[in-house]
Structure formats: structure tokens, C-alpha cells
N, C-alpha and C positions, 0 to 999 in steps of 0.2 A: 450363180448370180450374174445378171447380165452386165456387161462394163459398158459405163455410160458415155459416149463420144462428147471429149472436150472442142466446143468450138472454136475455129478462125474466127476474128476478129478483125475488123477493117483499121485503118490507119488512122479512120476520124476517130477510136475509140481511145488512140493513147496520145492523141496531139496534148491535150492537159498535164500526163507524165511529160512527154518530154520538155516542155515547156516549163513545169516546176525545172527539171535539171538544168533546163540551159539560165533560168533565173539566180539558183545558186550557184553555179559557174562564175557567172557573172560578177557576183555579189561578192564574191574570195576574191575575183582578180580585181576588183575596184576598189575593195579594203588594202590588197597588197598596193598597186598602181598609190595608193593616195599616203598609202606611208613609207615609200621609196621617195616619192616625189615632196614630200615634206624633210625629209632626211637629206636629201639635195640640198633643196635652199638652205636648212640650216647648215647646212655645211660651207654652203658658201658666206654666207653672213658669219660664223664664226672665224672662215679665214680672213674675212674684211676687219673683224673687228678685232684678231691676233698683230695683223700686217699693221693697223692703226698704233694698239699701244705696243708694240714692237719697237718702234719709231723713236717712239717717247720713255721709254725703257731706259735706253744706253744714259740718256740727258738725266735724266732724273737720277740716277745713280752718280753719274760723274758729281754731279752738283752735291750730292750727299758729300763723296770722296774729297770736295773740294771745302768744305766745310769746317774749320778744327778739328770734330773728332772725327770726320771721315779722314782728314791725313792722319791721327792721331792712331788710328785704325790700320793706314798704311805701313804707318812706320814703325809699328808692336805689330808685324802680322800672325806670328804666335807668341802673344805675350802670356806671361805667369804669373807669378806671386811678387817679381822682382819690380823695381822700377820703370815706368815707359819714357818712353822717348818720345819729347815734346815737337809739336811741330814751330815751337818759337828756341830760337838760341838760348834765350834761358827766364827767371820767371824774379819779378822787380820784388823779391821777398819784403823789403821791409814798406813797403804801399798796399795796407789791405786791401784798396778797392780794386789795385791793377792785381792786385796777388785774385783775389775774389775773379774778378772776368777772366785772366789766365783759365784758372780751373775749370768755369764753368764753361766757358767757349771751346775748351777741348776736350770736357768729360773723360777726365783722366783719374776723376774719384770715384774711390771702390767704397760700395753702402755698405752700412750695417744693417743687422737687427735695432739695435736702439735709435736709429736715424742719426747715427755718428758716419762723417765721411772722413775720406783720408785719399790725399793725391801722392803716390810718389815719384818724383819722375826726375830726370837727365835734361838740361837744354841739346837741342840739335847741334849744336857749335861747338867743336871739341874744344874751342880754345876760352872755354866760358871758366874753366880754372877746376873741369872737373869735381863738381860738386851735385848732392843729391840733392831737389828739393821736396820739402815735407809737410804741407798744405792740409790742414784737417776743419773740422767745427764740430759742437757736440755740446750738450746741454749741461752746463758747470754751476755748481751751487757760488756761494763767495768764496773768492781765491785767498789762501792763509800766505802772506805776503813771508818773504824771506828777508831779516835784520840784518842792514850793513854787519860784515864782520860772522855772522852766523857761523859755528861748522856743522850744529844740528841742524839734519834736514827732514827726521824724520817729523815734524810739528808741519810742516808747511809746502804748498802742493808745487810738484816737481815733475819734471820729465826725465822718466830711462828711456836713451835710445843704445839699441845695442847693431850691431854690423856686421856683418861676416861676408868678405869677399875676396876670393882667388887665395885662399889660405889665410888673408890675416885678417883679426878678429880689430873693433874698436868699439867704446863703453863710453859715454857719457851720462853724467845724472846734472839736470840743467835744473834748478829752483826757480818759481819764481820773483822777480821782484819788481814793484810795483813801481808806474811813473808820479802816477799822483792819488796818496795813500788817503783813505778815508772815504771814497766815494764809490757808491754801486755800480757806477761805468769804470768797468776797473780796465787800465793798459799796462802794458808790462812788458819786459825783457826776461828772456828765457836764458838766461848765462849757464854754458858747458861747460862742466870740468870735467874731461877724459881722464879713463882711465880711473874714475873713484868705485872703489868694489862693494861699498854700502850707503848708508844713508849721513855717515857720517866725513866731513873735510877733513884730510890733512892738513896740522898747521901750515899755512903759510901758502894753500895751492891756488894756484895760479889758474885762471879760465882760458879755453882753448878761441885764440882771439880769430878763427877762421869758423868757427861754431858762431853761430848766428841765431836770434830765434827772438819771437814775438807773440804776445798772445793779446786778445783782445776781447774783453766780457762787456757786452752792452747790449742794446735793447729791452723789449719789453719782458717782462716773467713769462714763464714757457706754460705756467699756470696759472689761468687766472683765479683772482679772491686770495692768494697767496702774501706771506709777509714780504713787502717792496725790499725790506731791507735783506731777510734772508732766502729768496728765492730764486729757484733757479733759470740762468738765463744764458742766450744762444751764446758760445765762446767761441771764436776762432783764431788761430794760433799759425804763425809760418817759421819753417825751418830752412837752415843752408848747411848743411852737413858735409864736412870736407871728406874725402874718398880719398886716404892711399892711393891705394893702388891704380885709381885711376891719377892720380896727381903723376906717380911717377911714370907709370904712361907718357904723360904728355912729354916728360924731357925726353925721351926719344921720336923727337917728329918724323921720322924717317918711316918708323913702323907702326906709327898710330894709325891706328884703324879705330874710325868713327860711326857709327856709335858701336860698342863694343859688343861682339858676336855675344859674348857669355854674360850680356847684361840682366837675363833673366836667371841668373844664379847666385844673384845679390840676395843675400838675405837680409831684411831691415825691419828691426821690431820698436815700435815707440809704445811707453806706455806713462799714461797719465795719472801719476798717485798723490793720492788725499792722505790729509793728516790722520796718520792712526788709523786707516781703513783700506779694504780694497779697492783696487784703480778702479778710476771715474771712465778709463779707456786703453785697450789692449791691444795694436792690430794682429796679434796673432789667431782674434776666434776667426769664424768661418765672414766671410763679407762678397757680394755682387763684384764683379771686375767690370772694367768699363766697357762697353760694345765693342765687340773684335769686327774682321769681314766676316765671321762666318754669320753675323747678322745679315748680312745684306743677301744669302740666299731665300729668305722669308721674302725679299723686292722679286724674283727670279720668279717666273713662268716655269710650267716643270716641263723640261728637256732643253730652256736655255743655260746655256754656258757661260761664263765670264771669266775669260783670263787677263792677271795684270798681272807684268811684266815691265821691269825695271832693270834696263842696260841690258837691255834680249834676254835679260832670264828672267824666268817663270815665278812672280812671289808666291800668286794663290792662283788657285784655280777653284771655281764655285758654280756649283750647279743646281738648278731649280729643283725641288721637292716636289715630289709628286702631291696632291692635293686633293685629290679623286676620293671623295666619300666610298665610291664602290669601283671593285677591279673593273676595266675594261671588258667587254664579251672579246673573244678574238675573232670568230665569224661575222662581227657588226663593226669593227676593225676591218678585217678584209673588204669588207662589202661598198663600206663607207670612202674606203681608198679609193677605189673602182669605179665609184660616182664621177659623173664629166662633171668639170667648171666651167662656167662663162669666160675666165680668163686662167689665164697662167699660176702657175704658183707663185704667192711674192717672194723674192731673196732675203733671206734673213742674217743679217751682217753687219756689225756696227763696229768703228771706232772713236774712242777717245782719249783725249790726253790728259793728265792731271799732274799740275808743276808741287812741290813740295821742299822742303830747304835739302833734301838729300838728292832732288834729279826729279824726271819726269817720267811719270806712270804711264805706259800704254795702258788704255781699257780695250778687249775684243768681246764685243759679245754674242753670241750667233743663237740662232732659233731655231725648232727641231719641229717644222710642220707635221709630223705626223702625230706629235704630243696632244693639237688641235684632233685631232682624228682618234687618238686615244680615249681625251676627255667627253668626243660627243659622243662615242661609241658608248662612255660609262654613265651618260646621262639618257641615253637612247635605250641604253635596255631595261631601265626601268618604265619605259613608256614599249617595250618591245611584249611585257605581258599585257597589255592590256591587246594589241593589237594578233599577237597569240591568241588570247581571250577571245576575241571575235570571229579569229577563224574557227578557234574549235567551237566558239557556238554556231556557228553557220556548216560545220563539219555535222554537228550532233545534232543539227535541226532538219538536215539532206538525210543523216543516217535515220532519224526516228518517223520522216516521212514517206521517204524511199521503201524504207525497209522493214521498217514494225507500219506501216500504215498502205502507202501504194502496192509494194508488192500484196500484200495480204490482199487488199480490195481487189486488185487486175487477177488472184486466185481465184478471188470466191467469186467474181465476175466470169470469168469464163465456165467455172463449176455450174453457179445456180444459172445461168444462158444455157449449159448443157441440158442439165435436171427440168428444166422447164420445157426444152424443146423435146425432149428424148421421153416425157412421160404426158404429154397433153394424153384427155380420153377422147375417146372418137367423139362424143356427143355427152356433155353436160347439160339439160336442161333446167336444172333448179340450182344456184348459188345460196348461200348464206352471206351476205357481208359483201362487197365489191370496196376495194380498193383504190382511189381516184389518185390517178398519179399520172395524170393528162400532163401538167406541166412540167413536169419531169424526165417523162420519156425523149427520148432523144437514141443517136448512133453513139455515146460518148459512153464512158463505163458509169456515170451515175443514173442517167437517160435505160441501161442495160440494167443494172440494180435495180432502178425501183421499178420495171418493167415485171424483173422474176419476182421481185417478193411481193408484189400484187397476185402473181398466179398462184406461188403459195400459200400465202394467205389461206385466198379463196378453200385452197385445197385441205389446209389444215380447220380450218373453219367448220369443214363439211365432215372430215375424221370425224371431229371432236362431238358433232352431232350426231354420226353413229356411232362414236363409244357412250353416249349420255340415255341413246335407245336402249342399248343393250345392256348399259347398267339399268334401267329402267325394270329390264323384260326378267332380268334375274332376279332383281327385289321380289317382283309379284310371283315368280317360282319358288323362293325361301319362303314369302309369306306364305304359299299355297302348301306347301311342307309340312311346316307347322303346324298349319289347322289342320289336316291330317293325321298327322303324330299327337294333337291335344286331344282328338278326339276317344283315342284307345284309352290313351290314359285317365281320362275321366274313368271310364269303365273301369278299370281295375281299382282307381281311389276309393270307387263306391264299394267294389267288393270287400276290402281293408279297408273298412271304414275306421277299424280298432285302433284305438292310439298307441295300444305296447303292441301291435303289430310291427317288427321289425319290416316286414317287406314294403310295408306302409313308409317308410321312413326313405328307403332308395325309390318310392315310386315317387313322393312329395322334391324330391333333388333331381330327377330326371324331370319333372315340371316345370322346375327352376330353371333349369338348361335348355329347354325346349322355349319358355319365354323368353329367356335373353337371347340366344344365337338366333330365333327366327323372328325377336319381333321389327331387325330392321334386316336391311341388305348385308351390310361387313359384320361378322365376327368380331373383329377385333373393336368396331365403334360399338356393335350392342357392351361387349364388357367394360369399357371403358365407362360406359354409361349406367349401367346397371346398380340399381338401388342395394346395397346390405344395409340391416336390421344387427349393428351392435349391441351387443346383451355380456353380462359379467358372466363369466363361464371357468370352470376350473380345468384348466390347460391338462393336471396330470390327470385328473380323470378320465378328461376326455382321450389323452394320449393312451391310457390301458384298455379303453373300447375300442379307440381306433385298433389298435395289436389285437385285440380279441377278435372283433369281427371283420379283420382284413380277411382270414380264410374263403367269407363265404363271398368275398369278390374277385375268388380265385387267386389269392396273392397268399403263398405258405409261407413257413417259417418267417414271421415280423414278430421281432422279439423286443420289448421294451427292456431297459434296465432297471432295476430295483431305485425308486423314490421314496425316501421317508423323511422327507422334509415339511410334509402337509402340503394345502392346497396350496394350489400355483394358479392366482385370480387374476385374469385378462379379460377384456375390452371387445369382442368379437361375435360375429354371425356362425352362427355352429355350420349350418349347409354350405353357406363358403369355404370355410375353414376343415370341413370335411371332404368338399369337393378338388379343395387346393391339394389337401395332405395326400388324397386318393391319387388326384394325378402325380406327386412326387414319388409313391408309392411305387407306381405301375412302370415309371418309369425305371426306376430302382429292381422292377423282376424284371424288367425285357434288357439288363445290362449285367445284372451280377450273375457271380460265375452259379454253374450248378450244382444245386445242392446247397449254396453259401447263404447264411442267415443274416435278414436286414434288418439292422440294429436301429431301436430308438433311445435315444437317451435327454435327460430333460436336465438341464444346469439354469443357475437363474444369478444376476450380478441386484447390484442397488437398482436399475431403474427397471431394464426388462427380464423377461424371460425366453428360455432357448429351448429351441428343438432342433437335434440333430440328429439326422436319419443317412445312416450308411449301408454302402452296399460294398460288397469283394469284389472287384473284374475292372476292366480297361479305365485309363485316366483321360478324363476330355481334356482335349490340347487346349496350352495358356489361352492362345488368343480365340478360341471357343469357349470359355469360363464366363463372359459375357453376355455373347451372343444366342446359347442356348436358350434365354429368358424371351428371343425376339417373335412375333408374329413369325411361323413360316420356317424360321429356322430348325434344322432336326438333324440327326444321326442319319450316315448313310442305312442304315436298316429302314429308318423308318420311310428314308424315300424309297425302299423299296419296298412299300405300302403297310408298314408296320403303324403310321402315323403321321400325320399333317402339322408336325412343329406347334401343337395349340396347346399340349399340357399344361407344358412350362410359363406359357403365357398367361393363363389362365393362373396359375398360381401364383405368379409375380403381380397380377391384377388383383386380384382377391385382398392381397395381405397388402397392398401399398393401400385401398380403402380404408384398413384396418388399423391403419399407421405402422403394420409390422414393416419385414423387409425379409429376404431370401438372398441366399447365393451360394454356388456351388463352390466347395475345395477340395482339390485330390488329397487322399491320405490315407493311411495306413493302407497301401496295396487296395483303394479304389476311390471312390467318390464320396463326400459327405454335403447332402443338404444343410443348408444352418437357417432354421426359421426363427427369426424372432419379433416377438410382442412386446407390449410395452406393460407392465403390471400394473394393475390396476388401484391406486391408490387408497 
């Protein structure tokens, strides 16, 4: 075969390829260019708007710190369970309004669960006489007042306060008693007697005159619709608790140390009991402490610092929390650094001072620009898929054009420009069909395309109208066939004219054959087409004629199996159905071994009936189990002119008319047919 010469091609034919490539070029570096360049400016607006509240940072903090509980904060910088250390020298206990703004202007009350508070705290001043104060409020039913002279305490509502500090232990149970009895605004004195181990006085005890305490039930019911007289209503109560240990302290002023290092190892329990019930208030459950500094890193930007320092040493050191919904990329970190500014980096550096009764706080705060460059980097790469996104669609739009689409066309362009030049005929004078592709032609590869598939065309055009002659020319040589071959055959009908003439009977099925295969052009459409004549017919019967007079068709030993089940009544054209079996037959002697006898056997289920016809000799391969049934298809024997692949066909036609069905299975050391019908109801 001859090799077809691929043509050269001029330059005007791929200025359109390379033009798509230099558009998607283009179109990557202008998606990159425009998200580089958006990533700058915000870069730079985010360090404009860091450097701004940067500024305002340090200020707004000190002003916290300068506030009550920001000293309040300073001066407990790891507080505990124990007392804090007020930022006033000490707290006007027996003034509930100034006792009340104390507390609240320093937030030195620890919550509860049932909205009970509780302040316990030190004045700043060591020479305030060394005393704890005990500051609470909580929702109090009516208070069971205590009777001049009382020892029983357990009728009437009282305060345990117990102590433990530096080794020694102190116990008060304070009762209390009323200033002006009978009325629901109830006030009262809280009188301690240390040192009582139950609920009951020693005769004749004495109350501890440095023990102080006040309570105070008024306002409205905490309930409303509730009895005025017995409902319960907000109580608040203040204590002055004298301190050993810290009292004997102070007689050595030489080594007092104020406020005292181990002040968070005071342990101080108050609790408030009802008559005959359990306490209305306990501070040993669990309760909120008041806001320490380590609040104030929630103020803090993440990578600023803030150190305070008091008399050059270091109290805290706090640093900002990271805040970043998602980690940082680190290549969009790098990238992001890299970027040029318009100006400089801002300095990030602040101090400040804050006065408090113990000395003055240095504030330093400093800012960690790259923190800015962290955060944009982790808000950037969530906007970095989409811009990802875009290349790889302009990636996979170059690869699916370039490459499943351009190259293919500039292939088949240079191919069919070969094919069309390399096969013109010297002289075509008659076309079929012309193909107008005037506006189309061109030097370019689609101008090249529709140039060749016009010639083709043409060319297929004109095939196709000599394959249509020549199927033509063989039609009228089958038909011419035919009438030929019917004509003998007449002649011999007329001789066997006899009806029990057996030879009568294969000259009337070679009639049959002779009108179907020649009354068109295909083979395969005359049987497709071919009228049967259905009639009730007894399957075994006809199975022990077929075995009988297979001899005189040249086909020996076809042996049926013994049946004694009675008729076996199907649905069927006897000359079909004879003509089918005959070619399964034949096929069955031109396979089984020599000598070997092919068996019929007849088996019938509930709906159809079976016929299985076996031969001894070679097994047709799996994936030929099918295709034996096809137009055309045959054994290497028969291509070697034993046979033209029509038997099979022929009898898989017959019997699908018939509603039967066929198909071949290897077995017992050969092949078996399996015909079956449908019985006839």
C-alpha cells in the first residue's frame, strides 16, 4: 500500500493556534498580575489600619488599669481563693452605701450560681489595724431575730465565719440581732463570739469587740405576687474580721511587709444559717473570681506583648491570642512579606504609667508586624482557591483545546489535505452532490477542512452510487436464479404428484427455500421476512420421524430416546421446523466424532417443551456459544467450503417466529442443541 505524503503547511494556516495560546497566556498572567496586586493594597491598608489601633491600644488599656478593678487587678496579680488586696486603704464597713460603691467600683466580688456575691478583701494600708473585710448580698427570706440574753442559737439566723491563716485557726458564730424589730426592712448587727464550737453560748460569753458585722434586708420581694410579709428579699451584710496574725505583724514594723506575700493562703469560710435548716449561703461551693490581667489578653492583638513592671521587676507579662479562624498558608506568609510598601514599617512601641497606693506600673507594649502578615495570609488563602480555581480552569480549557481539540484538527488537517491531494482522478466528468464551501475556503486549517471534506464527499457520494448499482445488478442475478431452479421443480411436483409420496415432501421444502432465499437480494432479510403457517403439531411424533428418515438425508445413526409420556402438542410450521432440525442435524454429522451416535432426547417442564440434540466431538469455544447463531458466522471447516454460516441462522430464525428459542451447551464430551417450544395449551 502506498504511503500517502503529509503536507507542509504555510504559516497563515496556524496563526489561529497560536493566537488561542498566546490569549491563554495572557489570561493566567492577568489573573495572577490582578491577585498579587490586590494582595498588596490589602496589605498595605491592613498595616495602616494595625499602626492606627496600635496607637490606641497602650491608652485604652492603661485607662482599664487605672480604673478600680484594673488596679484591683494589679494588685492580686495571681489572686486565689484567699482575700484581695484593695486598691483603697480600707472599706467604711459600717456605711452600706460607701460599703456597696467600694465593692462595686473595684469588682472584688466573687459570683455565684444562685446570684449570691461575696467580696473578701485587705485595705492597701497596712496600718488600717490588719483586718479582713467581708462584703456579700443574697436573697434572704425574714431574718429569726436573736433575744437579748439568748444562748440558743440554733432558732435564729446566724453567721459561721471560720479562719485559717499561717498556722492559727479562728471560729466565730455571730447571731443576728435586730435594730428595729417588727418590720420587713429589717437592719441588724451581726455580734461575734469567737471561739463558740456550736450553736449553743456559754454562760456568761463575752462578744469579740474587734468583730464587727452588719446586715441589711430591704427592698422590694425578689418575687413578685409573693406574701409582702414573708418574702424573700435582697439582704446585704458587711463584716470586719480581726486577723492574728496579721495584727501581730504589724507590732513589728521593722519587718512588715505589705501586703503580705502569703496572702492568698488565707483561708476564709462564711456561712449563713437558718433556723433548723440548711445555709441560706456557704462561700465554700464553687463561685466566678473577679477579673485577673490575664483578661486583658482578650484587649491584645495576637503577637502583641504587654509587660508591667513595678520597681523594674516584671509583675505580668501578656500576650495576644491568636484569633485566626484558619492556620496561616506559609508560602502566602512568605509571599505577602516580599510585597513592597508605599512607606516604611510603622514602629510598634508604647509606654505607659499607672499610679496605684503600692507604686507605679510601667505599661510596655510592642506589636509584632508580621502578626498582620500572618492574619492576611489566613484570610487570603481562603480567597487563594478560588483564584487557584481560575487557573486550573484556564489550565483545563488550553489543555482540552490545545490538546483534545487543536491538535486533533491540525492532524486531521494535514491528513485529509494529503488524502485529497495525493488521490485526485485524472478526469471526473459526472459528480453526485457538490458541496459549497465557497465561504469557507480559506489558507487557514478550517478554509483546509472544509476544502478536503468537499472533495470527499463528492467522492463518497459517487462509492456509494456504485455500491447501490451493484447491489442492484445482484438482486436481478438471485431473482434470475430462482426462476431457474423453480422451474425444474415444478417438473418433478408434477411427477410426485402423490401426497404419501415421501420425495414429494423434500421437493415441497426445497420450494419453500427456493422462494425465500431468492425472492429478494439478502438471505438473511428474505428469512427475517418469511411468512410460517403455525399449526398444533405433536413434537414427539414428529421427533421419531425426524430420527427415522434422517437416514435417507444422508445423516446415520440419529437415535431418539425412548418417550412415554404421550403427545407433546406445540404451536409450529412442520417445513420450518423440519428444515430448522435438518440443519442442526447436519451440522451435528459434520462435527461428531466417527462412528458416534446423535442423540435426541425430548424433556418438557410446566410451560414449554425441550429438544436436545447431541453430538460426541470438539467443544465450540465460550465466546463462540453465541455467535454461531450469527449471519455468516461458521467453523474453520466450513470456511473451508463446507458451509456459508446460514444453517445456524436459519434455525435460530425459524424457531424465534415460532416463539421457540435455541442455543448451544458443551457437554458430556461435546455439544448439545437445546430447542424449545412453548406447549400448546
Amino acid at each position: 500500500m502506498d504511503t500517502v505524503t503529509e503536507l507542509r503547511l504555510g504559516l497563515a494556516a496556524w496563526r489561529n493556534r497560536l493566537l488561542v495560546h498566546a490569549v491563554f497566556l495572557l489570561l493566567a498572567l492577568a489573573t495572577l498580575a490582578l491577585a498579587i496586586t490586590l494582595l498588596r493594597e490589602e496589605k498595605e491598608r491592613a498595616y495602616q489600619r494595625y499602626a492606627q489601633g496600635f496607637a490606641q491600644s497602650l491608652s485604652t488599656l492603661a485607662a482599664k488599669l487605672r480604673h478600680p478593678t484594673g488596679q484591683l487587678a494589679l494588685l492580686n496579680p495571681e489572686a486565689g481563693s484567699g482575700p484581695l488586696l484593695l486598691p483603697f486603704s480600707a472599706i467604711d464597713f459600717d456605711d452600706p452605701s460607701k460599703t456597696r460603691s467600694a465593692v462595686e467600683m473595684s469588682g472584688c466580688a466573687r459570683q455565684y450560681a444562685d446570684g449570691t456575691s461575696l467580696c473578701l478583701a485587705v485595705g492597701s494600708n497596712a496600718y488600717a489595724g490588719g483586718f479582713v473585710y467581708a462584703v456579700g448580698s443574697l436573697d434572704a427570706p425574714p431574718l429569726v431575730e436573736r433575744e437579748r440574753g439568748q444562748l440558743e442559737l440554733g432558732g435564729v439566723h446566724r453567721l459561721r465565719v471560720s479562719l485559717h491563716y499561717r498556722g492559727q485557726g479562728q471560729t466565730w458564730i455571730a447571731p443576728f440581732e435586730a435594730m428595729a424589730p417588727g418590720s420587713w426592712q429589717q437592719r441588724g448587727r451581726l455580734t461575734g463570739f469567737e471561739n463558740v464550737g456550736g450553736d449553743v453560748l456559754p454562760r456568761h460569753a463575752l462578744p469579740d469587740r474587734d468583730f464587727r458585722g452588719w446586715i441589711w434586708r430591704e427592698g422590694p420581694c425578689v418575687h413578685e405576687g409573693g406574701d409582702e410579709a414573708a418574702c424573700a428579699r435582697r439582704s446585704f451584710f458587711s463584716l470586719r474580721l480581726p486577723v492574728a496574725a496579721l495584727r501581730d505583724a504589724l507590732t513589728n514594723q521593722y519587718k512588715l511587709v505589705w501586703p503580705p506575700r502569703d496572702l492568698s493562703q488565707m483561708a476564709l469560710r462564711i456561712e449563713l444559717l437558718a433556723p433548723q435548716g440548711p445555709p441560706l449561703f456557704d462561700s465554700a461551693t464553687e463561685a466566678h473570681l473577679p477579673p485577673s490581667l490575664m483578661s486583658l489578653e482578650d484587649d491584645l492583638q495576637p503577637g502583641e506583648v504587654l509587660t508591667i513592671s513595678l520597681g523594674g521587676k516584671a509583675v505580668a507579662r501578656l500576650s495576644g491570642k491568636a484569633q485566626l479562624d484558619e492556620a496561616p498558608s506559609p508560602w502566602l506568609t512568605r509571599l505577602i512579606r516580599r510585597l513592597p510598601l508605599k512607606e516604611s514599617e510603622p514602629t510598634l512601641l508604647a509606654r505607659e504609667t499607672v499610679a496605684t497606693p503600692l507604686g507605679r506600673y510601667e505599661l510596655s507594649l510592642s506589636g509584632d508586624i508580621k502578626s498582620v502578615d500572618r492574619a492576611l495570609s489566613a484570610g487570603a488563602a481562603r480567597v487563594s482557591w478560588l483564584v487557584g480555581g481560575m487557573l486550573l480552569a484556564i489550565l483545563l480549557a488550553w489543555l482540552v483545546i490545545a490538546l483534545g481539540l487543536m491538535r486533533r484538527v491540525a492532524r486531521l488537517t494535514r491528513r485529509a489535505a494529503a488524502v485529497s491531494y495525493n488521490m485526485q482522478p485524472a478526469r471526473i466528468d459526472e459528480r453526485i452532490g457538490n458541496l459549497d464551501v465557497t465561504d469557507l475556503r480559506g489558507t487557514d486549517e478550517l478554509g483546509i477542512l472544509a476544502g478536503t471534506l468537499a472533495d470527499l464527499l463528492a467522492r463518497a457520494k459517487l462509492a456509494l452510487r456504485r455500491e447501490q448499482l451493484r447491489a442492484e445488478h445482484e438482486r436481478d442475478m438471485w431473482h434470475a436464479v430462482g426462476h431457474e431452479i423453480m422451474s425444474p421443480l415444478q417438473s418433478l411436483l408434477a411427477l410426485h404428484a402423490d401426497e404419501s409420496d415421501e420425495n414429494r415432501r423434500y421437493l415441497l421444502r426445497m420450494q419453500q427455500a427456493v422462494r425465500v432465499l431468492y425472492g429478494t437480494a439478502s438471505p438473511s432479510e428474505a428469512l427475517a421476512a418469511a411468512p410460517l403457517q403455525a399449526q398444533p403439531m405433536d413434537l414427539a411424533f414428529f421427533a421419531a420421524q425426524l430420527a427415522g428418515n434422517a437416514h435417507y438425508a444422508g445423516i446415520a445413526k440419529v437415535l431418539l430416546e425412548p418417550w412415554n409420556e404421550g403427545a407433546l402438542m406445540v404451536n409450529a410450521d412442520e417445513y420450518s421446523l423440519e428444515d430448522a432440525l435438518a440443519h442442526i442435524l447436519r451440522n451435528a454429522d459434520r462435527h461428531r466424532e466417527p462412528g458416534s451416535t446423535i442423540t435426541l432426547r425430548l424433556t418438557r417442564d410446566a410451560a414449554n417443551a425441550e429438544l436436545r440434540i447431541h453430538n460426541r466431538g470438539p467443544a465450540i469455544p465460550a465466546a463462540m456459544l453465541e455467535r454461531v447463531f450469527e449471519y455468516g458466522v461458521s467453523t474453520a471447516e466450513a470456511a473451508e467450503g463446507q458451509g456459508r454460516g446460514q444453517g445456524l441462522f436459519v434455525a435460530r430464525s425459524y424457531l424465534a417466529k415460532m416463539d421457540g428459542r435455541i442455543e448451544a451447551v458443551n457437554e458430556d464430551g461435546g455439544v448439545s442443541f437445546v430447542i424449545s417450544l412453548p406447549l400448546q395449551p
